[in-house]
C-alpha positions as CSV (number, residue, x, y, z in Angstrom):
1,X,33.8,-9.1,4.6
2,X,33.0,-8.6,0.7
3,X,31.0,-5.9,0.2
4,X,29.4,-7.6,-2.5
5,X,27.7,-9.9,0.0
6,X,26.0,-6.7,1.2
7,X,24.2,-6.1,-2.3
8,X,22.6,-9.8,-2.1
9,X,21.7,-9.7,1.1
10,X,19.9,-6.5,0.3
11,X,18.3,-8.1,-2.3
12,X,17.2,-11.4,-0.8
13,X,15.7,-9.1,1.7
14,X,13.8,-7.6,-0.4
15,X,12.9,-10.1,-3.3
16,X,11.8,-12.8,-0.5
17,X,12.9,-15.8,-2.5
18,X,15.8,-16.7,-5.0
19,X,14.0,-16.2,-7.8
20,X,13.0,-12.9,-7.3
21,X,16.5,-11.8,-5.6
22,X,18.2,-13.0,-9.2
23,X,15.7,-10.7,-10.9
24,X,16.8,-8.0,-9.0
25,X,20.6,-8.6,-9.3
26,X,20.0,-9.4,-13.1
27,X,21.6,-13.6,-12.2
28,X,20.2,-16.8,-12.3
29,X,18.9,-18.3,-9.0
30,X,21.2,-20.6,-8.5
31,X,23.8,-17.9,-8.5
32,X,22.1,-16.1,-5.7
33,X,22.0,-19.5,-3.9
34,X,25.6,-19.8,-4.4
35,X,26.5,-16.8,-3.2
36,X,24.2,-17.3,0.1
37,X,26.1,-20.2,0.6
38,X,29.0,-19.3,0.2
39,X,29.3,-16.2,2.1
40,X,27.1,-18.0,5.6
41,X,29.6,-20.7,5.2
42,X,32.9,-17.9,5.1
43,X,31.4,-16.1,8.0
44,X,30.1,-19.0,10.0
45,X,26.6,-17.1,10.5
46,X,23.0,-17.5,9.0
47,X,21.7,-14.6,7.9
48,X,18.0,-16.2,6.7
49,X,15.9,-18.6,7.7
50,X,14.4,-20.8,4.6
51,X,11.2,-22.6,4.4
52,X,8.3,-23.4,1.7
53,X,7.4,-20.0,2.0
54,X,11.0,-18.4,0.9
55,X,13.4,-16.7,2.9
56,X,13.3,-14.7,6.4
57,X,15.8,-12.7,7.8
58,X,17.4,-13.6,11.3
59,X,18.7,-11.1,13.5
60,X,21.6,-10.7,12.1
61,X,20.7,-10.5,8.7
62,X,17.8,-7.8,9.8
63,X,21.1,-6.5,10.8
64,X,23.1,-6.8,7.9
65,X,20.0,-5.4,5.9
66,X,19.9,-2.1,7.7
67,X,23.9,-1.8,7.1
68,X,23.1,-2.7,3.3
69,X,19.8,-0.2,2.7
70,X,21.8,2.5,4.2
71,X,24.7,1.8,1.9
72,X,22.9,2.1,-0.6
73,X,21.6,5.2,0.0
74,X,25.0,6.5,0.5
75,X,26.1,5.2,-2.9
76,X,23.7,6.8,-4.8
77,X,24.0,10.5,-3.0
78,X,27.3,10.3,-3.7
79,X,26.8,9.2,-7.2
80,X,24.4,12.4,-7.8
81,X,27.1,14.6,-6.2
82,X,29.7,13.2,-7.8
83,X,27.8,14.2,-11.2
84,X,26.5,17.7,-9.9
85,X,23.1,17.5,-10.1
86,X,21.9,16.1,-7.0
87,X,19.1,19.3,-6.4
88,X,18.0,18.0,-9.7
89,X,14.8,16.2,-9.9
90,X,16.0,13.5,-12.0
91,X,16.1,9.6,-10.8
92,X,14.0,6.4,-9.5
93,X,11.4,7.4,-7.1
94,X,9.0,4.5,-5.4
95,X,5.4,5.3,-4.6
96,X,3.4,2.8,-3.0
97,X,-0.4,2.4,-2.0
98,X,-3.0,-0.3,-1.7
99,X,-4.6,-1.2,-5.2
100,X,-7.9,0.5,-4.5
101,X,-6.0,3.9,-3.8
102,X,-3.4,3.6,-6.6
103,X,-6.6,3.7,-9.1
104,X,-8.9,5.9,-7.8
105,X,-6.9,8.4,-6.1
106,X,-3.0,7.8,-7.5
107,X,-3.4,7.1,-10.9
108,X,-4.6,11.1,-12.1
109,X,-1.8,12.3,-10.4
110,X,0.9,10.5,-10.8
111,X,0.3,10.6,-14.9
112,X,0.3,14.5,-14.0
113,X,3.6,14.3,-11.8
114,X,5.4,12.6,-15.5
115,X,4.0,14.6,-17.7
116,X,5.4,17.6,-15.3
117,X,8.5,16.2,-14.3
118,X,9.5,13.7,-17.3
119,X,13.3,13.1,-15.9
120,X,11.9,11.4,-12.4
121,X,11.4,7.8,-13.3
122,X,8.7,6.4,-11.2
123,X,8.2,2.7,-9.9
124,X,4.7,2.4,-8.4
125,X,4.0,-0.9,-5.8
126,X,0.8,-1.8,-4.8
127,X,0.1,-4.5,-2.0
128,X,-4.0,-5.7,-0.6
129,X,-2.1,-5.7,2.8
130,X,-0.9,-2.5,4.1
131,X,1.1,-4.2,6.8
132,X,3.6,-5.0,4.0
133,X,3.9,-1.9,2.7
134,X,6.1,-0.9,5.3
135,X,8.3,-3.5,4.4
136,X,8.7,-2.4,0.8
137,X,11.7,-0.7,-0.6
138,X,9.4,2.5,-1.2
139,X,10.0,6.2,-0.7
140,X,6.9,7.2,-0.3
141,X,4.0,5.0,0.9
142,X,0.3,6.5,0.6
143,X,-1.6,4.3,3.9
144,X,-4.7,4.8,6.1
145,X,-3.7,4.5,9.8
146,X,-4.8,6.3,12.6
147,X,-1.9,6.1,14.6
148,X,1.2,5.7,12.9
149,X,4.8,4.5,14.3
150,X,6.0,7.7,16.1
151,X,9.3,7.1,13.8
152,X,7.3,7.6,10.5
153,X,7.4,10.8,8.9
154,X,5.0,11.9,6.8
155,X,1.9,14.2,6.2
156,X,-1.5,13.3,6.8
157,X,-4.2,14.0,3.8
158,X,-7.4,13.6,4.8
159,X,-10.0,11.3,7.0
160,X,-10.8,8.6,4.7
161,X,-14.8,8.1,5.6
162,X,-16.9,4.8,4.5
163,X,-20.4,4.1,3.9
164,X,-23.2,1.1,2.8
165,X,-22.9,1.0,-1.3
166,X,-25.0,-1.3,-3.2
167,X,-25.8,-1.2,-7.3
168,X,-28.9,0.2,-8.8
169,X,-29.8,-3.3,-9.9
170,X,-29.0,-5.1,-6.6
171,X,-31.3,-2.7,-4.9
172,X,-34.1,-3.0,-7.7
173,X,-34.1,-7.1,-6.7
174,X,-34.5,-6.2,-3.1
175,X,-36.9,-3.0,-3.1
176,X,-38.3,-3.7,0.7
177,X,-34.4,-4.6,2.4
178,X,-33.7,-2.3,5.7
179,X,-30.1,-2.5,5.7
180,X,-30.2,-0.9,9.0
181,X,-32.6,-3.1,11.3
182,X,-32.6,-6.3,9.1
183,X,-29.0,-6.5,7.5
184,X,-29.0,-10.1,8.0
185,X,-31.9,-9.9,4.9
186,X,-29.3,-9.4,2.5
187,X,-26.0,-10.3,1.0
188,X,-22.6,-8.7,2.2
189,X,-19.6,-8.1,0.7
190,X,-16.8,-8.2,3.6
191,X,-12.6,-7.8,3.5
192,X,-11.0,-11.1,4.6
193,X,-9.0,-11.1,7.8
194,X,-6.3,-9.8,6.2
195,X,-7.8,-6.3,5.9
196,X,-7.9,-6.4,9.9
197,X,-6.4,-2.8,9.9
198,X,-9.8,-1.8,8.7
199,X,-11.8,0.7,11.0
200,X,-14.5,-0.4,9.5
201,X,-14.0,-4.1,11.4
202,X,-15.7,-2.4,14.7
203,X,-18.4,-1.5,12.5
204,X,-18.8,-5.2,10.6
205,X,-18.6,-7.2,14.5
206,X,-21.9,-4.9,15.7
207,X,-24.1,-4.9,12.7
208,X,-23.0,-8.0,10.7
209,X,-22.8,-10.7,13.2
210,X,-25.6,-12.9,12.4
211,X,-25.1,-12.3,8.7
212,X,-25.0,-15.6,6.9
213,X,-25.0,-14.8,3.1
214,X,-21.8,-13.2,2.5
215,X,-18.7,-13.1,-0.3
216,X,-15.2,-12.4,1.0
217,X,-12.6,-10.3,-0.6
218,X,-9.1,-9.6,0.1
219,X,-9.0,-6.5,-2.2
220,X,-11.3,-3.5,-1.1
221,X,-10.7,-3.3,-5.5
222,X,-12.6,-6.8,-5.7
223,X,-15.4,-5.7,-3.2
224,X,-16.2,-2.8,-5.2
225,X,-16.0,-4.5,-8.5
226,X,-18.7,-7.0,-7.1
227,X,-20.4,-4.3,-5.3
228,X,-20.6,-2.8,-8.8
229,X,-22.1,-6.1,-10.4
230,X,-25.3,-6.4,-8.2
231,X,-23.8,-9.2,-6.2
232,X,-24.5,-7.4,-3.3
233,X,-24.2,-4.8,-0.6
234,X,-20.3,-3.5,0.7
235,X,-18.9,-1.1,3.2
236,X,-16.5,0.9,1.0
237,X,-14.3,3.9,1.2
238,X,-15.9,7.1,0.2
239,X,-13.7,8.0,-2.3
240,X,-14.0,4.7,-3.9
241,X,-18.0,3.8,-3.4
242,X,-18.5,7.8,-5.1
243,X,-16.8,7.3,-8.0
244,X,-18.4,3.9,-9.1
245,X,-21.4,5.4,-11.4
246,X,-23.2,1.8,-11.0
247,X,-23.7,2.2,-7.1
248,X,-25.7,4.6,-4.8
249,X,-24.7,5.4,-0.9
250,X,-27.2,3.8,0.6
251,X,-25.8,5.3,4.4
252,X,-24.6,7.9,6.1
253,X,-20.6,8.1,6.4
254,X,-20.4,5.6,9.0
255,X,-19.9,7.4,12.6
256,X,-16.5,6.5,14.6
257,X,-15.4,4.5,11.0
258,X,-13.4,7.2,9.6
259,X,-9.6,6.7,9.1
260,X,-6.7,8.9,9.2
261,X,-5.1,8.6,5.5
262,X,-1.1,9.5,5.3
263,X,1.7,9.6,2.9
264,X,4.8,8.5,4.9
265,X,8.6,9.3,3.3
266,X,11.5,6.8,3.9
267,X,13.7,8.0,5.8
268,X,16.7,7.3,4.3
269,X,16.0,9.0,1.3
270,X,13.5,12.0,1.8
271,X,16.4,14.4,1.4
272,X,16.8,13.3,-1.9
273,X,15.6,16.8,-4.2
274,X,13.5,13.9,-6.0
275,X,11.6,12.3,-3.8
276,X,11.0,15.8,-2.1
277,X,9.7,17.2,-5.2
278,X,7.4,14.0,-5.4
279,X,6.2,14.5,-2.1
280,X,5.4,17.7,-2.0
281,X,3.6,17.5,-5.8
282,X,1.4,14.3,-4.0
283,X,0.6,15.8,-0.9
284,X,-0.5,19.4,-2.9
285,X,-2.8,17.5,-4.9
286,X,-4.0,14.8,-2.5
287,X,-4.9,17.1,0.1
288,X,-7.5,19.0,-2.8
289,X,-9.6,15.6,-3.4
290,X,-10.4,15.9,0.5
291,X,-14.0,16.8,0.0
292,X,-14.3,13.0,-2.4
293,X,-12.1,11.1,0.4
294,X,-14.0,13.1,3.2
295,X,-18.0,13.0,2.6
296,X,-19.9,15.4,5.0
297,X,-23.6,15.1,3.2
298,X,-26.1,13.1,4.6
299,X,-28.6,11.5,2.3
């Protein structure tokens, strides 16, 4: 077998379509088509499935992946030892979060992590669905869960709390609204169905149900922003429905709603002096904005 059919595989994997699998190997398309060709044809085996959508691995490319991502860790250890710095914080390390959390919690500290360690070269992914983030090629991945895969590692931060937000304005328009007997009175601001892993969703089926006047959102970023413009009343995270000037908490943290918030490592690469040093920098200052991601006060 080539090895170099490894390297596309890994990257088709990854990338999801041809287009995006060239970017990454720095070749046209219909090189990487080619190439796919070519080397299903010289083994006699498919490693993807194509549609409209792009590609999906089979079985034995999901095998053929695994063989290639841990190859690829290899490679680069060995690169750093072979150069003698491999306890030195000095490479690529990839952080990913969901948009909301890149800019309100991530963003401070991750222009705090460069400034501190200018030799790491980060490369930040966000995703609206945090299902996918799993799938990413990320080191570490910042994601609310309250019960993660017993195979992750990782440490958890905090209990990411939510409330009712609504703008000054918004609230000015509807002066007599009782959000809690009569929420059906006003306008809602709810995730899609692909925020499903929401704890919140337990919350939105009791008091929602007979809401009719609603917007839907599949960014927890886009609710606040609209949340923010009057256009009416959201469940948001704490952290994020705090830091928005324009709105007030207009509930208590909702009870039983809370969920657990965790920075998980790759496994394949958290012995890496780098993405150690990362870790432990975004964990250290993570864990002190608890009190703005966990809100005690009641109003």
């Amino acid at each position: 077998m080539d090895w170099d059919y490894l390297r596309y595989i890994r990257a088709l994997a990854i990338g999801g379509t041809l287009a995006k699998a060239g970017e990454l190997l720095g070749v046209h398309q219909t090189t990487v088509l080619r190439r796919l060709d070519q080397m299903e044809e010289s083994l006699g085996v498919q490693f993807f499935e194509r549609n409209r959508d792009g590609l999906q691995l089979t079985p034995v490319g999901e095998m053929a992946f695994r063989e290639a991502q841990r190859l690829a860790t290899d490679v680069e250890n060995l690169e750093r030892k072979l150069v003698g710095d491999d306890a030195a914080p000095v490479g690529k390390v990839r952080v990913a979060a969901e948009d909301a959390m890149m800019n309100e919690l991530l963003g401070p500290i991750l222009a705090e992590l460069v400034h501190a360690y200018p030799d790491i070269e980060l490369e930040v992914l966000t995703d609206n669905d945090v299902a996918n983030l799993s799938h990413r090629e990320a080191d570490l991945t910042l994601r609310p869960e309250n019960k993660p895969q017993a195979t992750l590692e990782g440490e958890r931060i905090a209990a990411v709390d939510s409330a009712v937000y609504g703008a000054a304005r918004y609230c000015r328009r509807h002066r007599n609204m009782d959000i809690e007997n009569h929420p059906e009175d006003c306008t809602w601001i709810l995730p899609d169905e692909s925020f499903s892993h929401l704890a919140t969703g337990r919350w939105y089926r009791k008091h929602l149900k007979n809401v009719s006047s609603v917007i839907r959102c599949n960014s927890l970023q886009s609710m606040a922003t609209l949340a923010r413009s009057g256009a009416g009343l959201a469940v948001l995270p704490c952290y994020l429905g705090e830091a928005a000037k324009e709105l007030r908490r207009l509930s208590d943290p909702l009870e039983g709603e809370s969920v657990d918030l965790w920075l998980h490592v790759n496994q394949d690469t958290q012995q890496m002096a780098r993405v150690r040093i990362v870790m432990e920098f975004l964990v250290d200052r993570l864990k002190a904005l608890e009190s703005a991601i966990e809100i005690s006060a009641s109003l």
